[in-house]
PDB file of N, CA, C and O in Angstrom:
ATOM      1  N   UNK A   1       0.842  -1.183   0.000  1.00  0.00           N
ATOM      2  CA  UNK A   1       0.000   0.000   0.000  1.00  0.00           C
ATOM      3  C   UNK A   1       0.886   1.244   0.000  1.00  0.00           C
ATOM      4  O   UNK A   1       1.904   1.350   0.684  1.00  0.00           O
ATOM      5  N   UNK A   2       0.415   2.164  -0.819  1.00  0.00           N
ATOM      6  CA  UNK A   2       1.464   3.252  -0.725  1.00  0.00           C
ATOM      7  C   UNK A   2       1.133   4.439   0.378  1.00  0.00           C
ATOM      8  O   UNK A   2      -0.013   4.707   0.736  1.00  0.00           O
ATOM      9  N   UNK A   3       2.121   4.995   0.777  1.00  0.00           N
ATOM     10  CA  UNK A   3       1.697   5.695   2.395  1.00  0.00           C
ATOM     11  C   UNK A   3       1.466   6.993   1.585  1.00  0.00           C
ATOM     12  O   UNK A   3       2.267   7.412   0.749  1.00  0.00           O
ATOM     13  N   UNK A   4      -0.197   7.846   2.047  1.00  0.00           N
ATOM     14  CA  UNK A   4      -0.064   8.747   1.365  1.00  0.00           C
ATOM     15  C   UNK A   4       0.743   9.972   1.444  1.00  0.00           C
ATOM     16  O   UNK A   4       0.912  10.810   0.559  1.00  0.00           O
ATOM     17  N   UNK A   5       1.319   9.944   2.902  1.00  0.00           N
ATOM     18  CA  UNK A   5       1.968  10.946   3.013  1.00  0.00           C
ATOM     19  C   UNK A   5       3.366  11.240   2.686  1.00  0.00           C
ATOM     20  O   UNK A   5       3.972  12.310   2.744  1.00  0.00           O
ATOM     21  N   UNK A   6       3.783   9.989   2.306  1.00  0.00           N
ATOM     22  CA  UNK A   6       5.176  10.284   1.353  1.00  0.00           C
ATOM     23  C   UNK A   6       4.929   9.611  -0.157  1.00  0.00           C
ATOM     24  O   UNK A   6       5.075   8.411  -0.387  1.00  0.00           O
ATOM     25  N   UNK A   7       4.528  10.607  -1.139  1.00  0.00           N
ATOM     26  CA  UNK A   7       3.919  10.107  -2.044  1.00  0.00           C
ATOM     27  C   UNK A   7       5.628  10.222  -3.187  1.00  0.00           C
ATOM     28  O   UNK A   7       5.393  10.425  -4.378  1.00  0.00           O
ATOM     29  N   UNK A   8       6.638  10.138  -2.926  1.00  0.00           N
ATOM     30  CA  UNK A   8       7.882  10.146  -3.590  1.00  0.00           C
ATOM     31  C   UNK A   8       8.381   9.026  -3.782  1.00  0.00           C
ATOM     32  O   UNK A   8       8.917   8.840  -4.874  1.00  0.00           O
ATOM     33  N   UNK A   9       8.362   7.817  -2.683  1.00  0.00           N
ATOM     34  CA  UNK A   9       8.876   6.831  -2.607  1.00  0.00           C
ATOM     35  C   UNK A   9       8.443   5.507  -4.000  1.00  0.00           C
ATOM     36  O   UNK A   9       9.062   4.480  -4.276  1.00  0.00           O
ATOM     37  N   UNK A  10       7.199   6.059  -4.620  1.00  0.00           N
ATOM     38  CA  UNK A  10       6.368   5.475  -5.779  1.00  0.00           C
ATOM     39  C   UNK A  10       7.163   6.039  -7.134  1.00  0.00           C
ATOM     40  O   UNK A  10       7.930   5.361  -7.818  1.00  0.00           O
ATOM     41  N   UNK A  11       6.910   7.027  -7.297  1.00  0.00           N
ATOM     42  CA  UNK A  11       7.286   8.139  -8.159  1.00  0.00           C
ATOM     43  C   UNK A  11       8.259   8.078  -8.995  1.00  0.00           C
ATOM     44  O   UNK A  11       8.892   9.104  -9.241  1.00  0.00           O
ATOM     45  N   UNK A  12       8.646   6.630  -9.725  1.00  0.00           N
ATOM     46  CA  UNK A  12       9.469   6.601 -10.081  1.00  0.00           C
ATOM     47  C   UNK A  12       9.938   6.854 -11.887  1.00  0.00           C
ATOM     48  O   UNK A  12      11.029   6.884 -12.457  1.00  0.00           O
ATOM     49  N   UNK A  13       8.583   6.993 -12.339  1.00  0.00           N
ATOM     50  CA  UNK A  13       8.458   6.797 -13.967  1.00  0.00           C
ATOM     51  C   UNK A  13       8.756   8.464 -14.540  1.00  0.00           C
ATOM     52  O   UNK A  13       9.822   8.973 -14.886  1.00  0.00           O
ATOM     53  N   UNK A  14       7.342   9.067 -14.480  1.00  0.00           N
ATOM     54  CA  UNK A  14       6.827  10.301 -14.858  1.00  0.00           C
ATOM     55  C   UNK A  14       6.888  11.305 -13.758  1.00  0.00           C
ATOM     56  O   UNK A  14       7.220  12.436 -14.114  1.00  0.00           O
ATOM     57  N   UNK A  15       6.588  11.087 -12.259  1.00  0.00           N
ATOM     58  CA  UNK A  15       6.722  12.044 -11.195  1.00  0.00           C
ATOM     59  C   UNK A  15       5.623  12.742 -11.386  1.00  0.00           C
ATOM     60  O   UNK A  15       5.164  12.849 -12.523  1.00  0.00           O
ATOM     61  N   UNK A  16       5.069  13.283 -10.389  1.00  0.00           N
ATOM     62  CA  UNK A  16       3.995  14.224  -9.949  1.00  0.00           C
ATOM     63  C   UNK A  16       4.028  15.826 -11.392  1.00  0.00           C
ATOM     64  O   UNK A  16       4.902  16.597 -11.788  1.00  0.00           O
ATOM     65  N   UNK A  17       2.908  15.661 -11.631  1.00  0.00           N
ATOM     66  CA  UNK A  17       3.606  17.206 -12.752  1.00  0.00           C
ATOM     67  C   UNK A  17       1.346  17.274 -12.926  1.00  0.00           C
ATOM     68  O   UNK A  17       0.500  16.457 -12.561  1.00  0.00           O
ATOM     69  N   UNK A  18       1.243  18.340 -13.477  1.00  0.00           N
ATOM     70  CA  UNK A  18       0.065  18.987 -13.755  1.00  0.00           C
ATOM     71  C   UNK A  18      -0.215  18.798 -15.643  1.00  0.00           C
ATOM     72  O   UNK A  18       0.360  19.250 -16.634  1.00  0.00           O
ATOM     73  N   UNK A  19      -1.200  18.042 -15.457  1.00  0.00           N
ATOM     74  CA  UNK A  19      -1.365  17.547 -17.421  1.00  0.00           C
ATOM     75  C   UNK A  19      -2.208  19.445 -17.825  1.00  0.00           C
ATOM     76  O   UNK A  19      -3.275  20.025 -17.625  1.00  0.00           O
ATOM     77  N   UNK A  20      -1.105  19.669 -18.355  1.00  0.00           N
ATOM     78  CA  UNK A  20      -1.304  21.248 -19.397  1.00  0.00           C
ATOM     79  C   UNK A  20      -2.434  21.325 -19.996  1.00  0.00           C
ATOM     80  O   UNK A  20      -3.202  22.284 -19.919  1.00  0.00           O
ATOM     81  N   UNK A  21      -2.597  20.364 -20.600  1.00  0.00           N
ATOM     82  CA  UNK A  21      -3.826  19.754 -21.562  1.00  0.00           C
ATOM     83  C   UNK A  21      -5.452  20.051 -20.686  1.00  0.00           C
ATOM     84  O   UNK A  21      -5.707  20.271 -19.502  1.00  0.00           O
ATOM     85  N   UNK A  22      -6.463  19.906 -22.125  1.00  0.00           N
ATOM     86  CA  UNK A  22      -7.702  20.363 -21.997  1.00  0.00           C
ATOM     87  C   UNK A  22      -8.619  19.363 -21.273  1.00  0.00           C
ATOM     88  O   UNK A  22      -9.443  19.553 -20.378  1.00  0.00           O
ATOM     89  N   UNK A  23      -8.198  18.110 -21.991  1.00  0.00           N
ATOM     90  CA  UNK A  23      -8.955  17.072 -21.953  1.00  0.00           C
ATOM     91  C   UNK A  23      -8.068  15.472 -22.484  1.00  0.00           C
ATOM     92  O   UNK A  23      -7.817  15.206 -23.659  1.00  0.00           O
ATOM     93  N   UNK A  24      -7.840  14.898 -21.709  1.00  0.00           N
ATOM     94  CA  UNK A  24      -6.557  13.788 -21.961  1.00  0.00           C
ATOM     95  C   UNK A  24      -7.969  12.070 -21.796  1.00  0.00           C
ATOM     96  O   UNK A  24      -8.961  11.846 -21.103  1.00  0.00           O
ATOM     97  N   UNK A  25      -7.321  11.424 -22.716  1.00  0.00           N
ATOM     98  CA  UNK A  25      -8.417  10.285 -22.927  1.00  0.00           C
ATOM     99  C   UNK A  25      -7.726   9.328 -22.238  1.00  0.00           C
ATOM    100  O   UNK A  25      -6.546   9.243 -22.579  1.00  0.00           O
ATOM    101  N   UNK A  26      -8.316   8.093 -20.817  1.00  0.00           N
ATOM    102  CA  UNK A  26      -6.958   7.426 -20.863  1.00  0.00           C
ATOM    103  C   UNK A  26      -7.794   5.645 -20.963  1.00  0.00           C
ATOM    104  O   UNK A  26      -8.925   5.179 -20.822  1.00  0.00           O
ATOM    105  N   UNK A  27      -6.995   5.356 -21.150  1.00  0.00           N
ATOM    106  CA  UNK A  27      -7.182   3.762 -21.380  1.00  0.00           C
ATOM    107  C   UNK A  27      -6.538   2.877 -20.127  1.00  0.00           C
ATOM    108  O   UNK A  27      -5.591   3.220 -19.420  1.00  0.00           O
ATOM    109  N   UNK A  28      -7.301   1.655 -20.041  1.00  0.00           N
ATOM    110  CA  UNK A  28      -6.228   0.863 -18.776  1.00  0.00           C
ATOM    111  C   UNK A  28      -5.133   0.356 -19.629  1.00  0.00           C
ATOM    112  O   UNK A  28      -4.806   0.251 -20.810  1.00  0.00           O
ATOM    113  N   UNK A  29      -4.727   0.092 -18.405  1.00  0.00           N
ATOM    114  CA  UNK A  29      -3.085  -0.632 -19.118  1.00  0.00           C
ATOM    115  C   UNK A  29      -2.965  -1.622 -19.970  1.00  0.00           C
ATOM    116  O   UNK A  29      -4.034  -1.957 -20.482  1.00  0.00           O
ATOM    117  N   UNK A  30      -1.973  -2.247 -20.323  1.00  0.00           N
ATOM    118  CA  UNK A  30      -1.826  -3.653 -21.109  1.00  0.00           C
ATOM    119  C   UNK A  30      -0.661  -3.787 -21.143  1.00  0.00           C
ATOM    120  O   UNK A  30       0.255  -3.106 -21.603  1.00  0.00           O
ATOM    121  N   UNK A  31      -0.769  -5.451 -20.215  1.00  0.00           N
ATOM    122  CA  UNK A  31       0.989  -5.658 -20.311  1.00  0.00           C
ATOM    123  C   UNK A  31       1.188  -6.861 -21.141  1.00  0.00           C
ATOM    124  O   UNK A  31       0.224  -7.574 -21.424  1.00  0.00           O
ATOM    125  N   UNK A  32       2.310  -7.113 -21.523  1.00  0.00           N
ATOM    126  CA  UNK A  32       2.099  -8.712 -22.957  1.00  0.00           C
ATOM    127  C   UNK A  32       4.066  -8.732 -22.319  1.00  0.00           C
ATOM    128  O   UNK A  32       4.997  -7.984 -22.022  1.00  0.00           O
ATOM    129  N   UNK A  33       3.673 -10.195 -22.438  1.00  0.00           N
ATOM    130  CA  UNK A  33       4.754 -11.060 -22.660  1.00  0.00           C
ATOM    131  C   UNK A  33       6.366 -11.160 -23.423  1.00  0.00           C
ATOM    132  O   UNK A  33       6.220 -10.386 -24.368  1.00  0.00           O
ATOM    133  N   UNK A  34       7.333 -11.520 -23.482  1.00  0.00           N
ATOM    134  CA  UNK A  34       8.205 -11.196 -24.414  1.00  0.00           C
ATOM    135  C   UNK A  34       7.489 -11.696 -26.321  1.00  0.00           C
ATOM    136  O   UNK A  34       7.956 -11.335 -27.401  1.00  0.00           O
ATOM    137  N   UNK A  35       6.191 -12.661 -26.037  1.00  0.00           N
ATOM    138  CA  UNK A  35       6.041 -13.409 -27.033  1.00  0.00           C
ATOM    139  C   UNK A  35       4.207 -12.350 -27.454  1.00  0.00           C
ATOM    140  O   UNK A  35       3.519 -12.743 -28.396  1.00  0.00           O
ATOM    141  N   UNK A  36       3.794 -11.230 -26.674  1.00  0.00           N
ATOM    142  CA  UNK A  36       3.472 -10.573 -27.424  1.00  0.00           C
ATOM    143  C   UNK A  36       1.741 -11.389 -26.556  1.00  0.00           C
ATOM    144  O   UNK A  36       0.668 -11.519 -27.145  1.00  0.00           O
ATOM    145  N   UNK A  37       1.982 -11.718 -25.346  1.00  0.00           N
ATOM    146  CA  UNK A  37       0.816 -12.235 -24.930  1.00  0.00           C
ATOM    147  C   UNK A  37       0.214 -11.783 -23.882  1.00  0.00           C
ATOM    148  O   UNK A  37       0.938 -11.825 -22.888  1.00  0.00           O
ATOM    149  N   UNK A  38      -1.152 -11.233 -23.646  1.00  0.00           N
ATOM    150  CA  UNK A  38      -1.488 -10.266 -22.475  1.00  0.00           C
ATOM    151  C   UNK A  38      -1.445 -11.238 -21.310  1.00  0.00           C
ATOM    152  O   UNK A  38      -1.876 -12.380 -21.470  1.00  0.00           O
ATOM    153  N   UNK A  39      -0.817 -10.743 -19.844  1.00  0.00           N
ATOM    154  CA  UNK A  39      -0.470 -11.158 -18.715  1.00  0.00           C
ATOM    155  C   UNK A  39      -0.800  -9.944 -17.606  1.00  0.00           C
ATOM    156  O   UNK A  39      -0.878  -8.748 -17.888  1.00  0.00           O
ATOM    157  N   UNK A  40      -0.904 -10.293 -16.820  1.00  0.00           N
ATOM    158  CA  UNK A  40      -1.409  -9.511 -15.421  1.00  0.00           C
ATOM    159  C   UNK A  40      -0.321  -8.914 -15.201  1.00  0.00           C
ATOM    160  O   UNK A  40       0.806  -9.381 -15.371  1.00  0.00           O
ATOM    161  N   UNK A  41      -0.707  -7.463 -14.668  1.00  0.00           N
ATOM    162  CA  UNK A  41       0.122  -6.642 -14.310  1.00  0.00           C
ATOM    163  C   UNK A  41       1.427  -7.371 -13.434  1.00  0.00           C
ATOM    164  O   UNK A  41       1.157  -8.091 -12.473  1.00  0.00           O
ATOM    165  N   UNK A  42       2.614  -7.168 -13.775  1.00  0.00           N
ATOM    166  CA  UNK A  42       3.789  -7.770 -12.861  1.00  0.00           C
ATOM    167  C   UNK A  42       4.329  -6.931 -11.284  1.00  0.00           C
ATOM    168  O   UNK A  42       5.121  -7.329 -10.429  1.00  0.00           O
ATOM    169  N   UNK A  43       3.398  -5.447 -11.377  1.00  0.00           N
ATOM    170  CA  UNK A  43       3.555  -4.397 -10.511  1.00  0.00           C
ATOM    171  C   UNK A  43       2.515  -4.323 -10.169  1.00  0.00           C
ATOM    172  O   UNK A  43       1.803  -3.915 -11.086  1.00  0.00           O
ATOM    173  N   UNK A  44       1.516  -4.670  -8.490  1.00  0.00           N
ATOM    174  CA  UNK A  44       0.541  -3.944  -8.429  1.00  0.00           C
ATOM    175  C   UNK A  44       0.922  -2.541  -7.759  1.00  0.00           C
ATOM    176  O   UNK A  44       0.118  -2.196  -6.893  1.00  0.00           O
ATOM    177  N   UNK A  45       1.739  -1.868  -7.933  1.00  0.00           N
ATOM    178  CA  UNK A  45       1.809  -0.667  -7.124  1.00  0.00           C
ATOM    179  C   UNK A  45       1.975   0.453  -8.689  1.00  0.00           C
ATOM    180  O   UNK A  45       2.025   1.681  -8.619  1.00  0.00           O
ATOM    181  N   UNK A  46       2.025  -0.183  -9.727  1.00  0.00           N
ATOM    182  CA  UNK A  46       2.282   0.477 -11.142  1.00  0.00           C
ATOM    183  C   UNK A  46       0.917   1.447 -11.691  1.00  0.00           C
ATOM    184  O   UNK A  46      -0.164   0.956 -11.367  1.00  0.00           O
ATOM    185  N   UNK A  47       0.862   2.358 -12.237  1.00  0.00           N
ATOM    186  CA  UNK A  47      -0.185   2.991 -12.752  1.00  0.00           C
ATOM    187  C   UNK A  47      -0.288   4.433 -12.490  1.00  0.00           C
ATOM    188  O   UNK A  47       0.596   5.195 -12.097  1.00  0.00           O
ATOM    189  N   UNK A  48      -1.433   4.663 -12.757  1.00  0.00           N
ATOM    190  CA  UNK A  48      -1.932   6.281 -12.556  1.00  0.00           C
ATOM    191  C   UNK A  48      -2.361   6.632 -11.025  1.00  0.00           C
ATOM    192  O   UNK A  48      -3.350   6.076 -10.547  1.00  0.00           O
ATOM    193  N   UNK A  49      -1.572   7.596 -10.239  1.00  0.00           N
ATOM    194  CA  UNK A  49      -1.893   8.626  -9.051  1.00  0.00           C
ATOM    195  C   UNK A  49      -2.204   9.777  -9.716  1.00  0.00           C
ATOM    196  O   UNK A  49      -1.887  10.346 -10.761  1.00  0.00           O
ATOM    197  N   UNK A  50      -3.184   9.999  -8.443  1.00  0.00           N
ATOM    198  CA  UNK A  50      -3.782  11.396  -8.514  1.00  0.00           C
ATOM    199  C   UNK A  50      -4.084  11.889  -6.872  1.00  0.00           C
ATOM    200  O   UNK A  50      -4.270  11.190  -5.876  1.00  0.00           O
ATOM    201  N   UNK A  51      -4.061  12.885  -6.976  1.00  0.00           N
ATOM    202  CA  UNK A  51      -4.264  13.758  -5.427  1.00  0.00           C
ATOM    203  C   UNK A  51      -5.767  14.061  -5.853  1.00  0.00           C
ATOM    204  O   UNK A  51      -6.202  14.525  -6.907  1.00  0.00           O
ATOM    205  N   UNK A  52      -6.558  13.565  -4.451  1.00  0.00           N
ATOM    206  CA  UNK A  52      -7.891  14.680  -4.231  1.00  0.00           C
ATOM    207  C   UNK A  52      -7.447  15.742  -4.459  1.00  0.00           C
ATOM    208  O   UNK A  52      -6.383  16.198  -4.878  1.00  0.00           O
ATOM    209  N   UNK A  53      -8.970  16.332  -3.934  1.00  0.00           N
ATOM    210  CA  UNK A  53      -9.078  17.737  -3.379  1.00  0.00           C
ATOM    211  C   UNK A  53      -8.342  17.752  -1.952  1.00  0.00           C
ATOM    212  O   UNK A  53      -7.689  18.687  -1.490  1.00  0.00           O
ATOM    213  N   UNK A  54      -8.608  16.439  -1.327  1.00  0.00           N
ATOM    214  CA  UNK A  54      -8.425  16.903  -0.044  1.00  0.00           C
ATOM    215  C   UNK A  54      -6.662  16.691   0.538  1.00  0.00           C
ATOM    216  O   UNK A  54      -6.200  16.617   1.677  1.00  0.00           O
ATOM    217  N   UNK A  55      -5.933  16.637  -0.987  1.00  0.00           N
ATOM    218  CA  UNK A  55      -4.566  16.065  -0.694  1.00  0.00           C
ATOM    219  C   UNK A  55      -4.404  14.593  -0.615  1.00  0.00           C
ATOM    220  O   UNK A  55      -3.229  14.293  -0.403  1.00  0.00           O
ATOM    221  N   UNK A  56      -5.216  13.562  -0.717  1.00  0.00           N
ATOM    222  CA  UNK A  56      -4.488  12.457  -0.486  1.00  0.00           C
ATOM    223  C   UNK A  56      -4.255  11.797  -1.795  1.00  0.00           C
ATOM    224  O   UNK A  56      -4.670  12.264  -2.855  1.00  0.00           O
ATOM    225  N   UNK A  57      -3.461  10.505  -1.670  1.00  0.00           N
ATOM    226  CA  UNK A  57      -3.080  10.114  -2.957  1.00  0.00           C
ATOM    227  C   UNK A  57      -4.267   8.945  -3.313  1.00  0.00           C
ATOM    228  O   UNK A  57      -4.857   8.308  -2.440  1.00  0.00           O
ATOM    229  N   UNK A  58      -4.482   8.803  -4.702  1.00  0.00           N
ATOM    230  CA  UNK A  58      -5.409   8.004  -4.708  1.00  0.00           C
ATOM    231  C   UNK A  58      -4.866   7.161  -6.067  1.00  0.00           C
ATOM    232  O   UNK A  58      -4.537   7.764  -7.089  1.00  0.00           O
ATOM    233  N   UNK A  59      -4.812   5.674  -5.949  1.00  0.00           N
ATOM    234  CA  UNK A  59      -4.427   5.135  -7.115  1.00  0.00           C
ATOM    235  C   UNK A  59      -5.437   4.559  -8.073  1.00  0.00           C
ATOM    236  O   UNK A  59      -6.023   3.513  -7.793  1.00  0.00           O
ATOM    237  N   UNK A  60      -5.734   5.437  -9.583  1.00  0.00           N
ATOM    238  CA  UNK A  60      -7.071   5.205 -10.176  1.00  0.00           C
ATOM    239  C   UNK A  60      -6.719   4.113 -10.990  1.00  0.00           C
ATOM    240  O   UNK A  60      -5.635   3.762 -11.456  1.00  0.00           O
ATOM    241  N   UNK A  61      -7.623   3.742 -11.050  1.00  0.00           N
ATOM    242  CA  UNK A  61      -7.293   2.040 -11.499  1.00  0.00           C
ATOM    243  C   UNK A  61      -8.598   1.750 -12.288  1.00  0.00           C
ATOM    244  O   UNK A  61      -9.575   1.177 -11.804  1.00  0.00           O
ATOM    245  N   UNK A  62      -8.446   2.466 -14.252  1.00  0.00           N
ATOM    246  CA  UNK A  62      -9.515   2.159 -14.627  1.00  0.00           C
ATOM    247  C   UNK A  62      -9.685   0.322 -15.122  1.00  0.00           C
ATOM    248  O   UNK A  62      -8.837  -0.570 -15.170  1.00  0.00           O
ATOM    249  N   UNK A  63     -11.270   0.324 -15.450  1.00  0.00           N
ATOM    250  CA  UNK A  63     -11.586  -1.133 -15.464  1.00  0.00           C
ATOM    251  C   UNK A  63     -11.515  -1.379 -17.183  1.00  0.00           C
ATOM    252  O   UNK A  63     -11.721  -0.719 -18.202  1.00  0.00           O
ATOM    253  N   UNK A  64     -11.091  -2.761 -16.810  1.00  0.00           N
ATOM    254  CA  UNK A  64     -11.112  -2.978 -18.277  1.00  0.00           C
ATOM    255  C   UNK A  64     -12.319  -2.948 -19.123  1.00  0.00           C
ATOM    256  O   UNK A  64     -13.391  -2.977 -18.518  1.00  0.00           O
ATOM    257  N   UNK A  65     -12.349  -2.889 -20.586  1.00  0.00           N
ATOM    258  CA  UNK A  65     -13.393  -2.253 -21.072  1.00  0.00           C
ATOM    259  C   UNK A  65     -13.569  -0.959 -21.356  1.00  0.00           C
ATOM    260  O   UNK A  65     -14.061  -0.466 -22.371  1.00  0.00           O
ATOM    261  N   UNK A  66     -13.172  -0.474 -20.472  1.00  0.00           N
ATOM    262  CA  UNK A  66     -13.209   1.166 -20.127  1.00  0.00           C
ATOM    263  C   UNK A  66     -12.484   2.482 -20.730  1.00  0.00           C
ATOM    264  O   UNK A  66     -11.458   2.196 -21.345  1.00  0.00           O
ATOM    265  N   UNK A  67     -12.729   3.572 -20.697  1.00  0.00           N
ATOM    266  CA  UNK A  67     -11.911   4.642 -20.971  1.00  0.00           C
ATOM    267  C   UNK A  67     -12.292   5.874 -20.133  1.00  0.00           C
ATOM    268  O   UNK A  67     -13.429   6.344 -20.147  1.00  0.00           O
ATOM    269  N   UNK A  68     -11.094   6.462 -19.271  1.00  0.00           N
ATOM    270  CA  UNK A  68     -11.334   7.442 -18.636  1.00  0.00           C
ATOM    271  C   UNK A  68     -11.012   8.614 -19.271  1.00  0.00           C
ATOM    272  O   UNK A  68     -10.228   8.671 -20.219  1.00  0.00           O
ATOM    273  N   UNK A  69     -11.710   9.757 -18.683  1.00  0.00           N
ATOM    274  CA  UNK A  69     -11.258  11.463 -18.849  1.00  0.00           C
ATOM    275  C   UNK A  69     -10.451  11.536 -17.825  1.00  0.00           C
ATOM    276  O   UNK A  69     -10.351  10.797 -16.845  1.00  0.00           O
ATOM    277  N   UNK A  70      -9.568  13.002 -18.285  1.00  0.00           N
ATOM    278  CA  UNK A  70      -8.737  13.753 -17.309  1.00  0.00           C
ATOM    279  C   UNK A  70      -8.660  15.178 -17.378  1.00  0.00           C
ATOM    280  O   UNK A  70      -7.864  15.677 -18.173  1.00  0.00           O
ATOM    281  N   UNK A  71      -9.327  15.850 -16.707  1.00  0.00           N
ATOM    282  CA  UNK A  71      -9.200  17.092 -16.892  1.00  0.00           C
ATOM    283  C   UNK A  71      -8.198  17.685 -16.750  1.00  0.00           C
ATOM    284  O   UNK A  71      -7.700  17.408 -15.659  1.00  0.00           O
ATOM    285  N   UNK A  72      -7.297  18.786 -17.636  1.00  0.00           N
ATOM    286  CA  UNK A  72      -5.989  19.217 -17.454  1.00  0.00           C
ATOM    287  C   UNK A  72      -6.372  20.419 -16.936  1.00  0.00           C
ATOM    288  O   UNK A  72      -7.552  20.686 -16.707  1.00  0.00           O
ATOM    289  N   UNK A  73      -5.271  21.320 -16.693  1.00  0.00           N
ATOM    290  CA  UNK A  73      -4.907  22.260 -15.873  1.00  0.00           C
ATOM    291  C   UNK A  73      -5.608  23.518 -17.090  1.00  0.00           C
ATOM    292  O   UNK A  73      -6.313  24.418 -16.633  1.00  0.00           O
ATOM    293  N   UNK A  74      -5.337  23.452 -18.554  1.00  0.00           N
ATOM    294  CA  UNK A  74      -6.050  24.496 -19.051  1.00  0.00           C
ATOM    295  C   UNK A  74      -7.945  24.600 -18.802  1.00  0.00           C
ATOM    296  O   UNK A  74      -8.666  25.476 -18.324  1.00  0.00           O
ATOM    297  N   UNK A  75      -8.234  23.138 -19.439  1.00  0.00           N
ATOM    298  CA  UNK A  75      -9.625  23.461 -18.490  1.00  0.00           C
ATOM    299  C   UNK A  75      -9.602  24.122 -17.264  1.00  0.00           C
ATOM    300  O   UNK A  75     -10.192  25.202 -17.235  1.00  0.00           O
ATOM    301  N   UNK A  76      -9.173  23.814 -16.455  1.00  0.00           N
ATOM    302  CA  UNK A  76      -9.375  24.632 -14.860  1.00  0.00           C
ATOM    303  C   UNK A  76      -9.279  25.511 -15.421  1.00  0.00           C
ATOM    304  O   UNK A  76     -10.461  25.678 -15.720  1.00  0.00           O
ATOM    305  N   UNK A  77      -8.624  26.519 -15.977  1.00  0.00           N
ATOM    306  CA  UNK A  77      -8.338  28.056 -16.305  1.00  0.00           C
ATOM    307  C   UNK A  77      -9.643  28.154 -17.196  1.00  0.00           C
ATOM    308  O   UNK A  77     -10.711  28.340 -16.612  1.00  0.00           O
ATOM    309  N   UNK A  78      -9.624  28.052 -18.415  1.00  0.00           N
ATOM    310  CA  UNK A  78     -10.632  27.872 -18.792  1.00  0.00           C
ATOM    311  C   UNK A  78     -12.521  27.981 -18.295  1.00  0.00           C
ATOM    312  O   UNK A  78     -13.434  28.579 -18.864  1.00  0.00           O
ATOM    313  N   UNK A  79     -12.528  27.371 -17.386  1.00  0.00           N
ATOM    314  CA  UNK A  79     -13.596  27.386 -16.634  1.00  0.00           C
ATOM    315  C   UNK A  79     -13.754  28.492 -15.639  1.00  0.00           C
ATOM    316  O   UNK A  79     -14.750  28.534 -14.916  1.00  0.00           O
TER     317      UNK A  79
END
């Protein structure tokens, strides 16, 4: 479980940053094999964080099937 209050110790890919963007489309993951074959995540601690409102970290974990929105930082202005 990741502790929310040291949210650095995860952080190892992309790092905490603000998506610039209007509107970002996201898809769940997909991991495949050396031979090109889908297999279960090898990381469950791998994926997309996000901070509430209220500061904590939350790990979104869309479902398969699925496609999420992300509102970027120009929407907020925007609005």
């Amino acid at each position: 479980k990741v502790n929310e209050n040291d949210d650095t110790k995860f952080s190892n890919w992309c790092g905490w940053h603000n998506d610039h963007g209007s509107l970002t489309g996201l898809l769940p993951a997909l991991y495949l094999d050396p031979h090109g074959n889908i297999v279960d995540c090898p990381d469950t601690t791998a994926g997309l964080y996000c901070k509430s409102r209220n500061g904590k970290t939350v790990h979104a974990k869309i479902p398969e099937n699925a496609i999420a929105f992300q509102v970027g930082e120009t929407m907020q202005i925007h609005s």
